[in-house]
N, C-alpha and C positions, 0 to 999 in steps of 0.2 A: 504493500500500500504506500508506504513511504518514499519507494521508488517511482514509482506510476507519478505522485504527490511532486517529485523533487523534477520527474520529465515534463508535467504539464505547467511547473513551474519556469522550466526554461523555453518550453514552447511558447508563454504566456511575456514571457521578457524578452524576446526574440523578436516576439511581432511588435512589442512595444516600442523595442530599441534594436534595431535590427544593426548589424553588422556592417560598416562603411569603411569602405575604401581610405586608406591612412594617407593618403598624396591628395586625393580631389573629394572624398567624404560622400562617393555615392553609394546606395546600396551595393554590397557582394555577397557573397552565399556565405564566408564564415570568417571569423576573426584573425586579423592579421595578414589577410588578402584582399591583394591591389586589383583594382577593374582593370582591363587590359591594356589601357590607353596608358594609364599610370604602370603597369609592367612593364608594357613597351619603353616608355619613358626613363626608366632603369638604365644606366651603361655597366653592366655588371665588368668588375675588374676580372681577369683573370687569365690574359695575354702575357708574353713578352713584358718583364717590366724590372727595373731595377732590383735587384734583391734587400739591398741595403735601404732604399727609401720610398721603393714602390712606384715611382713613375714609371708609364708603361712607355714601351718604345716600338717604333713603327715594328714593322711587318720583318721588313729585311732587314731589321738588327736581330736575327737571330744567333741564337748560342751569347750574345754580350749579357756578362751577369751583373755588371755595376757601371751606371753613369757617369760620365764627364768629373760633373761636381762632386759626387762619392769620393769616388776615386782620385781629388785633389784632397778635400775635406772630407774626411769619414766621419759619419754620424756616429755618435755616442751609443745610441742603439746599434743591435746587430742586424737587425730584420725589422720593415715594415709591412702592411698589409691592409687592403681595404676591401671593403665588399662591392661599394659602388665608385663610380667618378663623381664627383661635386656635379652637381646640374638643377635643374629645375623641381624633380622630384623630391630627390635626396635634399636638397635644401628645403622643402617644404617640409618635410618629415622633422628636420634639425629643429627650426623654428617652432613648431608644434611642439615639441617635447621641453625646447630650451623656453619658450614665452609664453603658450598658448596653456601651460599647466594641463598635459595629456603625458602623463607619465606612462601608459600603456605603451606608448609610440619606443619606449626601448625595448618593450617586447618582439616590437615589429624587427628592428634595427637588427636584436642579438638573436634572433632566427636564422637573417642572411649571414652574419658575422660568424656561426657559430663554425661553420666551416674551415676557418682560417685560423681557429685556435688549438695549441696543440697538444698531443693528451702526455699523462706522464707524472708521476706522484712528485715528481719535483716542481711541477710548473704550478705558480700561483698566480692570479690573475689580483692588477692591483688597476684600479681606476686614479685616471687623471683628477687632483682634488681642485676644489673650490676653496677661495677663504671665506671662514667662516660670516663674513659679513655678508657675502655674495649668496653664502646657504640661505643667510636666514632673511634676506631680503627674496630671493626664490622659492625657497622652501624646500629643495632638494637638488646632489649632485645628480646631472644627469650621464654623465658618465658613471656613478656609482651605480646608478640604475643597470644600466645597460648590464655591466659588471655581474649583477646579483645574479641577470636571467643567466646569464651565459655558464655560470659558477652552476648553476642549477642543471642548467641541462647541460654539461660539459662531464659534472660530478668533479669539479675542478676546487683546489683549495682559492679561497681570496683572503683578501688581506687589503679590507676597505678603507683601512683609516692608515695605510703603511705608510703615507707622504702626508708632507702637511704640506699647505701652502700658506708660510708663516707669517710672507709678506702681501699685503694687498698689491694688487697692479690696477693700473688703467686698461679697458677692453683692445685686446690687439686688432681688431679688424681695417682699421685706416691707416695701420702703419707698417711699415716696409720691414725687407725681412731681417737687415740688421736692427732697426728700432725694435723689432719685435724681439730680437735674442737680446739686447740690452736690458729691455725689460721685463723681462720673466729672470734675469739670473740674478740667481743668490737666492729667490722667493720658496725655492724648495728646502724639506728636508725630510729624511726617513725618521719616524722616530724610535721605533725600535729595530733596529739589523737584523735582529734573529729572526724576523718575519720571513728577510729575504737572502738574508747568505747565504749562499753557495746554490740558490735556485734558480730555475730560468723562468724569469717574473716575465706576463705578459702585459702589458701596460692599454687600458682600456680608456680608449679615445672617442670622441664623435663623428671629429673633423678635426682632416691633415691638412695645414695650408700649407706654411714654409717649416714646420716642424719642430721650433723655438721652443715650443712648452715640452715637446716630448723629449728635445732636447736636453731641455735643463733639468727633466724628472732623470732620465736617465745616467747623469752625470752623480746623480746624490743616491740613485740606486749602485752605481758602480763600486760609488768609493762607501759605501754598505755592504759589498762583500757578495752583489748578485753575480750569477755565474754567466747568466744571458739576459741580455733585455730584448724584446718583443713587441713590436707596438702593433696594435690590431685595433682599427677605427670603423668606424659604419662609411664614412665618404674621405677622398683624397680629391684635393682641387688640382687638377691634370692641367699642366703649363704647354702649350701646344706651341708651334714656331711664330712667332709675332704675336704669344701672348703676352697681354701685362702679367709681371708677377705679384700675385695678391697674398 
């Protein structure tokens, strides 16, 4: 009875609040699925692409495993990874979850993401933090978000509070990519090591622009005694020939 009770209860919220589309919010048959306009809309990563920071490279750079700028300046991370390309969709999902107070939308995120994380009793998944003024004027990390699903269905340890972000910053998005690495450093720190020494921490992001915050989290994970850093985000903004770098 109780069962029958709990089916006609979701057949009854179903039709009340039916299921919509996470990118354009029209009706789809079930949670966490995009109408096809919004799939299509997708550039799912998973080509030819740098291995050290994820940019994908044309067609005929095949067999190159690290680009130009890697390979002059290595990032602090040893591997990045995204699920999508920064675009229209993927930013509208970002914004939703970042302003629009839809914290579901990491579920959506850490479905696609979940692919790109790696299994292994040593790997701990730690999310990109907020400062605390930013929490509580938000009301939540949404990269801790993301983090939690992924930990969940990965069956992955995390370690949500491993970094602080001791220092407040200003929002990086209007500034360049050295302004941006000036101003995120020093702002990290781990506070307890034993979380993360000697593991290979996966560091859980939203969005990759020029990589300054992943940067600097990795820099305070290293000299914490991690064995590998990992950065695994939901979108990477893809610098194409004659783009601006944002």
């Amino acid at each position: 009875m109780l069962s029958h009770l709990a089916q006609f209860g979701g057949a009854c919220l179903a039709l009340a609040l039916p299921p919509r589309c996470p990118g354009c919010g029209v009706v789809v048959p079930g949670d966490h699925r995009f109408c096809l306009t919004c799939w299509v809309g997708l550039d799912f990563l998973g080509g030819p692409a740098c291995m050290r920071c994820a940019m994908p490279f044309p067609d005929e750079a095949v067999g190159v495993l690290t680009c130009a700028p890697c390979l002059a300046r290595p990032p602090a991370f040893d591997h990045a990874s995204a699920a999508v390309a920064y675009g229209p969709i993927a930013r509208a999902l970002a914004l939703k979850l970042k302003y629009g107070r839809r914290p579901g939308v990491a579920r959506t995120m850490a479905r696609l993401m979940e692919r790109l994380v790696p299994a292994g009793e040593d790997v701990v998944l730690v999310p990109v933090p907020l400062h605390r003024w930013r929490i509580w004027t938000r009301g939540f990390n949404q990269s801790a978000l993301i983090a939690q699903t992924l930990a969940r269905r990965r069956g992955s340890a995390l370690a949500i509070d491993a970094i602080e972000r001791h220092r407040r910053t200003p929002p990086l998005r209007d500034m360049n990519p050295r302004q941006r690495a000036m101003t995120v450093r020093g702002a990290f720190r781990v506070r307890d090591p034993a979380q993360v020494a000697g593991r290979r921490v996966v560091l859980i992001d939203d969005i990759f622009t020029t990589g300054a915050t992943a940067e600097a989290c990795a820099r305070v994970l290293r000299r914490a005694g991690a064995a590998e850093v990992r950065l695994v985000c939901w979108a990477r903004v893809v610098v194409r020939d004659g783009d601006p770098v944002r």
